[in-house]
KOLLUMKE-199812 format. One line per 2 residues: number of its first residue (from 1); their letters; for each residue y, z, x of N, C-alpha, C, O. Coordinates in nm, 3 decimals. Atoms other than C-alpha are relative to their C-alpha. Layout:
KOLLUMKE-199812
NUM	a	Y Z X Y Z X Y Z X Y Z X ~ ...
END
This chain:
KOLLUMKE-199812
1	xx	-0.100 0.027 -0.101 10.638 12.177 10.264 0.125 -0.056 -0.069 0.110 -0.148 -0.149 ~ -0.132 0.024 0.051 11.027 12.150 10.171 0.036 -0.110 0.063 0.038 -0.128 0.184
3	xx	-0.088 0.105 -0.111 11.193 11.827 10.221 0.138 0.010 0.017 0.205 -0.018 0.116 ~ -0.117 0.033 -0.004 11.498 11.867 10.082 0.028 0.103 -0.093 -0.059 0.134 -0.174
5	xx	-0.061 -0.070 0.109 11.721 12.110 9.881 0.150 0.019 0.006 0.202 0.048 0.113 ~ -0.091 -0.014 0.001 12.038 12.129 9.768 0.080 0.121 -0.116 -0.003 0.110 -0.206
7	xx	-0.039 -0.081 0.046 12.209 12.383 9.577 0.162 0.026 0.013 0.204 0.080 0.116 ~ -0.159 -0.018 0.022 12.629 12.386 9.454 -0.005 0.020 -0.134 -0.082 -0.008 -0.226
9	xx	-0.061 0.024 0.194 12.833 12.462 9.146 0.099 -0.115 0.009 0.177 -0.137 0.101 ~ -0.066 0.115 0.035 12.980 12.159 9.004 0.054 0.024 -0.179 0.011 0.105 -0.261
11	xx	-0.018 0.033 0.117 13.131 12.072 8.696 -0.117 -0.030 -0.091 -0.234 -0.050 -0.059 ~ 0.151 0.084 0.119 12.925 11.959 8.355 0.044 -0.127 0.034 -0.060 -0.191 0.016
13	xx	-0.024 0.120 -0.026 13.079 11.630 8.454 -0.067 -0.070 0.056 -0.121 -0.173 0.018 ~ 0.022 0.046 -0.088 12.987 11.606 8.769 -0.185 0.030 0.008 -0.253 -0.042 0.082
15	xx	0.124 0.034 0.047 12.628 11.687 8.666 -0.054 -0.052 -0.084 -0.176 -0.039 -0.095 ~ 0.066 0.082 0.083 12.589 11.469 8.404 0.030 -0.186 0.074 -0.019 -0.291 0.033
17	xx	-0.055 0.150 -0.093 12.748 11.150 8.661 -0.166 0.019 0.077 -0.235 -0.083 0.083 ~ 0.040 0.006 -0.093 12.475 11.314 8.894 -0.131 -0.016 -0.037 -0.212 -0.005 0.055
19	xx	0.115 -0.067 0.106 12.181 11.340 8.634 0.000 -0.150 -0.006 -0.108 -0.207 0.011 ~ 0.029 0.157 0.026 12.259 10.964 8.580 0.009 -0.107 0.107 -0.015 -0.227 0.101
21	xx	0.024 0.060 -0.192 12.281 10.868 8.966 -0.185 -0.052 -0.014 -0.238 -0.161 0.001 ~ 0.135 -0.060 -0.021 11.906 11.009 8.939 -0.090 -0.095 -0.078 -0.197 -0.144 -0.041
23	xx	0.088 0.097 0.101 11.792 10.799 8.645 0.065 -0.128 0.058 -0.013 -0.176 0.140 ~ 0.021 0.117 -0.075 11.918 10.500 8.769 -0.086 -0.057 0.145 -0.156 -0.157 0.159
25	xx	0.076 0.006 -0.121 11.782 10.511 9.099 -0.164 -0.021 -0.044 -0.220 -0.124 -0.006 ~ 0.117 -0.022 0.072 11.437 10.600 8.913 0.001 -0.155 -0.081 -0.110 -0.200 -0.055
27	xx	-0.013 0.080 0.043 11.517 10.269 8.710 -0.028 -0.103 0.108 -0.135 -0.153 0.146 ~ 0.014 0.130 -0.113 11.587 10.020 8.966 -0.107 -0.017 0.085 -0.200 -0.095 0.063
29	xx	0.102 0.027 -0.062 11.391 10.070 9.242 -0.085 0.099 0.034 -0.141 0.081 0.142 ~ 0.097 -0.076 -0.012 11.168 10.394 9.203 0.014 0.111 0.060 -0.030 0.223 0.033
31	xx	-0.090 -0.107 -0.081 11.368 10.555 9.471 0.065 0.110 -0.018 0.132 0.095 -0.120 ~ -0.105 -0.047 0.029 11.563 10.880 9.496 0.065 0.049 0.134 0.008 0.122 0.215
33	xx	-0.074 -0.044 -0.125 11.793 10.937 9.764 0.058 0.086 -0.047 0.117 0.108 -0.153 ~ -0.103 -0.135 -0.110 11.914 11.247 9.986 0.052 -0.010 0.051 0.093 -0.119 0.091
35	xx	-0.112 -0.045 -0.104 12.119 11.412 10.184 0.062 -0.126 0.106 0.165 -0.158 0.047 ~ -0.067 0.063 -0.097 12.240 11.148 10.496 -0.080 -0.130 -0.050 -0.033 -0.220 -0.119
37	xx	0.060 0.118 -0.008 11.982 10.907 10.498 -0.171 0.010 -0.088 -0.263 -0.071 -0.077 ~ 0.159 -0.080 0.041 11.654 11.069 10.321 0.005 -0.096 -0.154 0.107 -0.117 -0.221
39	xx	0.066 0.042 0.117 11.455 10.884 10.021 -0.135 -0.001 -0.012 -0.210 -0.035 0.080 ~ 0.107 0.003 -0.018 11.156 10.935 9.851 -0.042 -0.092 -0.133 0.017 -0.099 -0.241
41	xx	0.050 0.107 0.113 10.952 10.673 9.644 -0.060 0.060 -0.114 -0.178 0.094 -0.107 ~ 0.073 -0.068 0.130 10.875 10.817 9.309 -0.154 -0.098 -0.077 -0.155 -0.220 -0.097
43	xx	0.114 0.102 0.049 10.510 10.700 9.156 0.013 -0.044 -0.149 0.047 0.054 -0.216 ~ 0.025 0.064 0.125 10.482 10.476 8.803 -0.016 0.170 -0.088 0.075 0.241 -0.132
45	xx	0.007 -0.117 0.069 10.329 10.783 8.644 0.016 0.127 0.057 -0.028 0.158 0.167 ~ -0.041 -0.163 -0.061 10.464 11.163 8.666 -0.025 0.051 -0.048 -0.062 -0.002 -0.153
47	xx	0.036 -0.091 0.068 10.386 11.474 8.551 0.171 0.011 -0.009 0.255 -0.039 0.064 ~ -0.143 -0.036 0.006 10.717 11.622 8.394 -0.007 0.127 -0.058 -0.110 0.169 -0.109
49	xx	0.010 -0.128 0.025 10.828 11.953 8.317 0.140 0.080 -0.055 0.214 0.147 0.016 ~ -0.176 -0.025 0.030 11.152 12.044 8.151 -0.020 0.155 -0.046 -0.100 0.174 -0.138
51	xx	-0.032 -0.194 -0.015 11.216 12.479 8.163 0.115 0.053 -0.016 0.199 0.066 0.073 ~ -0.123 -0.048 0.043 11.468 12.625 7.945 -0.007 0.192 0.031 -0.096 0.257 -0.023
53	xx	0.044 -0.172 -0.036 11.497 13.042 8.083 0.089 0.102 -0.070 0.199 0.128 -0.023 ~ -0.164 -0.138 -0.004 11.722 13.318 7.949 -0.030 0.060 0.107 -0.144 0.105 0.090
55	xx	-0.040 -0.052 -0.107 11.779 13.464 8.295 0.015 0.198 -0.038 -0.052 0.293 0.004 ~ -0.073 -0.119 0.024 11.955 13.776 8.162 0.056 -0.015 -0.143 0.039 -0.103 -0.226
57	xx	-0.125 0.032 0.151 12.205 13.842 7.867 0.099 -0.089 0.006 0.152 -0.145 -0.091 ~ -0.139 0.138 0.023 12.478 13.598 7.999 -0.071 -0.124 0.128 0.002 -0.191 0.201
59	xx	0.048 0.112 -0.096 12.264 13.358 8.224 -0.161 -0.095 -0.062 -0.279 -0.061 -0.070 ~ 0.119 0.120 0.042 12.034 13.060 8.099 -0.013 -0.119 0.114 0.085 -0.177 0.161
61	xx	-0.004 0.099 -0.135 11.889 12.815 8.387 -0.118 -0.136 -0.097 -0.206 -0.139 -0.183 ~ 0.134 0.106 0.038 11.687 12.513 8.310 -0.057 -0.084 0.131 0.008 -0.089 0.236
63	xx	0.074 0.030 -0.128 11.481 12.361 8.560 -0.069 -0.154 -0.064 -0.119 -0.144 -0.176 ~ 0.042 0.097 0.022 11.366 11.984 8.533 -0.077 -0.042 0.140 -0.030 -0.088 0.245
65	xx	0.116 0.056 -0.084 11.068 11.911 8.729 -0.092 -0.161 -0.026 -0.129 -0.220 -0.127 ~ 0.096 0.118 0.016 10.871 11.609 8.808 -0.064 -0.010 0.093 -0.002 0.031 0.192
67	xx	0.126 -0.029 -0.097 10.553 11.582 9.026 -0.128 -0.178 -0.012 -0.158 -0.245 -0.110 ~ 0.094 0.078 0.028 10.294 11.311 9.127 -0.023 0.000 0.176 0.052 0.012 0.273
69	xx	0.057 0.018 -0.116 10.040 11.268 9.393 0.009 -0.122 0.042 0.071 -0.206 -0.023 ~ -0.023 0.102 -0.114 10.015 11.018 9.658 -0.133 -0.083 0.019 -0.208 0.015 0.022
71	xx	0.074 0.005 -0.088 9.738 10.840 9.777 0.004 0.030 0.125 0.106 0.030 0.194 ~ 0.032 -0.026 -0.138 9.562 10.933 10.089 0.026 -0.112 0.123 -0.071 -0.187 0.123
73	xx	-0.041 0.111 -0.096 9.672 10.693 10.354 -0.118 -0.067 0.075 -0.197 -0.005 0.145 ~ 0.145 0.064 -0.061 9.406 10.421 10.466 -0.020 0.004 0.127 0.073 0.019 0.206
75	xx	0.018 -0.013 -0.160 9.230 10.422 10.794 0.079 -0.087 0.046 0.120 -0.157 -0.048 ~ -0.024 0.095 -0.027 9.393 10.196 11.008 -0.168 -0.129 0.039 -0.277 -0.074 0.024
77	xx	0.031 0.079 -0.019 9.195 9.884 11.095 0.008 0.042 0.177 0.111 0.057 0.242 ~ 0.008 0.014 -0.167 9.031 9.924 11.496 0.088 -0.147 0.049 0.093 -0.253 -0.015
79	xx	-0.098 0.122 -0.095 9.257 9.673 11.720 -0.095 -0.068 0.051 -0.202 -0.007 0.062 ~ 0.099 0.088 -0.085 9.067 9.393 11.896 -0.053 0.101 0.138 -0.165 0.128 0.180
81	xx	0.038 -0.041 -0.153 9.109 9.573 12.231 -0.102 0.154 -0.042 -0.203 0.181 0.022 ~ 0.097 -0.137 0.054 8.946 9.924 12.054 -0.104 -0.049 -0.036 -0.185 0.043 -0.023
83	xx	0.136 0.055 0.056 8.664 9.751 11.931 -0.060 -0.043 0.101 -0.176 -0.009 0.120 ~ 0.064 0.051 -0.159 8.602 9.579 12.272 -0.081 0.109 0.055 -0.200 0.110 0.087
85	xx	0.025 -0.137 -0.051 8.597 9.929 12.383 -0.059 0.059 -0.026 -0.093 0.121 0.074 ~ 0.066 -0.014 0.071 8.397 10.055 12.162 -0.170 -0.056 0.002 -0.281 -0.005 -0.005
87	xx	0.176 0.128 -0.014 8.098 9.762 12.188 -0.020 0.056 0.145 -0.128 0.105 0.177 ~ 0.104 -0.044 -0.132 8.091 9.854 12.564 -0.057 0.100 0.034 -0.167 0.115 0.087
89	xx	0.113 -0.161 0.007 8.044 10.230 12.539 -0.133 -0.048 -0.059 -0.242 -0.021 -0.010 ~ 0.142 -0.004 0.052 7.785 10.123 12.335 -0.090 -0.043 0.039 -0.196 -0.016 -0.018
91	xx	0.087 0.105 -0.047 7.609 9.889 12.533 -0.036 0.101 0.134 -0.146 0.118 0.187 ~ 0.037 -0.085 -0.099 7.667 10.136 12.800 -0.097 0.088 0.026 -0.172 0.096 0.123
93	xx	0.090 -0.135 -0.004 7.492 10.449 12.696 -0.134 -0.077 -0.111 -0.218 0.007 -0.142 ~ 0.125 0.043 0.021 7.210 10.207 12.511 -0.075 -0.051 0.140 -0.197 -0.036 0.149
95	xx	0.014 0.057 -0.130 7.193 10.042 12.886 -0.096 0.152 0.083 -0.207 0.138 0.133 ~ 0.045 -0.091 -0.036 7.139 10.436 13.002 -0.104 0.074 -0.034 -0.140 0.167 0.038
97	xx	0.069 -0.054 0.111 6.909 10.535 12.752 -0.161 -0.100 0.004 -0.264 -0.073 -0.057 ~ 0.075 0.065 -0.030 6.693 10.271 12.865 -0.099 0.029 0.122 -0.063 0.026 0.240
99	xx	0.057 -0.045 -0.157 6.399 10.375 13.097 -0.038 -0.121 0.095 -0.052 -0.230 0.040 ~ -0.021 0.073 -0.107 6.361 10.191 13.466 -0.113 -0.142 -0.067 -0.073 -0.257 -0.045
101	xx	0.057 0.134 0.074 6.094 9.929 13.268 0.033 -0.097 -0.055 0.004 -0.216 -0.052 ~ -0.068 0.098 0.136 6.298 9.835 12.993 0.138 -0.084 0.057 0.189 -0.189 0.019
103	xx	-0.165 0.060 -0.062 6.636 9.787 13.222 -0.061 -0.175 0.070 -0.151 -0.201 0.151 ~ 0.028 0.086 -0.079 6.664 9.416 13.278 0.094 -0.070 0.078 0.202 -0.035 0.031
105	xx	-0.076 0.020 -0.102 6.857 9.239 13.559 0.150 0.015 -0.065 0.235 0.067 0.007 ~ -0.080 -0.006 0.073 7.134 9.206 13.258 0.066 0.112 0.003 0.178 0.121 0.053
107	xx	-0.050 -0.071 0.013 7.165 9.517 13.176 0.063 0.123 0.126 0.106 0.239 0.129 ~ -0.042 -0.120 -0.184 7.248 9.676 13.555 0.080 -0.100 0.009 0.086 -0.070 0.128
109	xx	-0.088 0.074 -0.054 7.489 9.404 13.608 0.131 0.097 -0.049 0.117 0.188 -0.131 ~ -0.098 -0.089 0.048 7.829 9.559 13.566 0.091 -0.140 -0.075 0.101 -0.263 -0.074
111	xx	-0.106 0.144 0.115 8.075 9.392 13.317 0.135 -0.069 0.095 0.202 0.003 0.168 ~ -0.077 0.041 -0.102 8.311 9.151 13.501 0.143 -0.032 -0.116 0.124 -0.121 -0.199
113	xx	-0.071 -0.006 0.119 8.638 9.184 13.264 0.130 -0.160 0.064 0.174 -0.166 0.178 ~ -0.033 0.086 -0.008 8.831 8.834 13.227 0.146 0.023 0.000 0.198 0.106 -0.075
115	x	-0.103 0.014 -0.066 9.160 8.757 13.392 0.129 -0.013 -0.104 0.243 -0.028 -0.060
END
């Protein structure tokens, strides 16, 4: 999935100002900002990939890549009130699961939920 791409001709100037935007950002705080408002957090270690091409007879491109995975994002943590919710289904369908012997005055009472 594409986040971002940009593509102009510029000067060698203005790509070597923009080449050192890139490494600073990467310096300071890990960051590289896009377009309006877009940044993405680069990880400690990267794969890197620097690609020199002859294109043709009068065209050479180079391509500087860098890559790194993410961790998987942790479960969240159930909320008090989900967990509540949770314990009573359970109490519920153990309550149901119970034949007319085992049910005791407790468990037929219905839950009276606090104010």
């Amino acid at each position: 999935m594409e986040i971002y791409e940009d593509a102009r001709e510029v000067s060698r100037a203005d790509l070597a100002a923009w080449l050192r935007q890139l490494a600073s950002q990467l310096e300071t705080g890990g960051q590289l900002f896009y377009g309006a408002a877009g940044a993405v957090t680069v990880a400690d270690q990267v794969r890197c990939e620097l690609e020199i091409e002859r294109e043709s007879d009068t065209e050479i491109s180079v391509e500087i890549e860098f890559s790194w995975t993410t961790p998987a994002p942790a479960e969240a943590p159930e909320s008090s009130d989900e967990a509540e919710a949770t314990e009573k289904d359970e109490e519920a369908k153990d309550a149901e699961e119970k034949t007319p012997e085992e049910k005791t005055p407790e468990s037929d009472a219905k839950p009276t939920e606090a104010a």
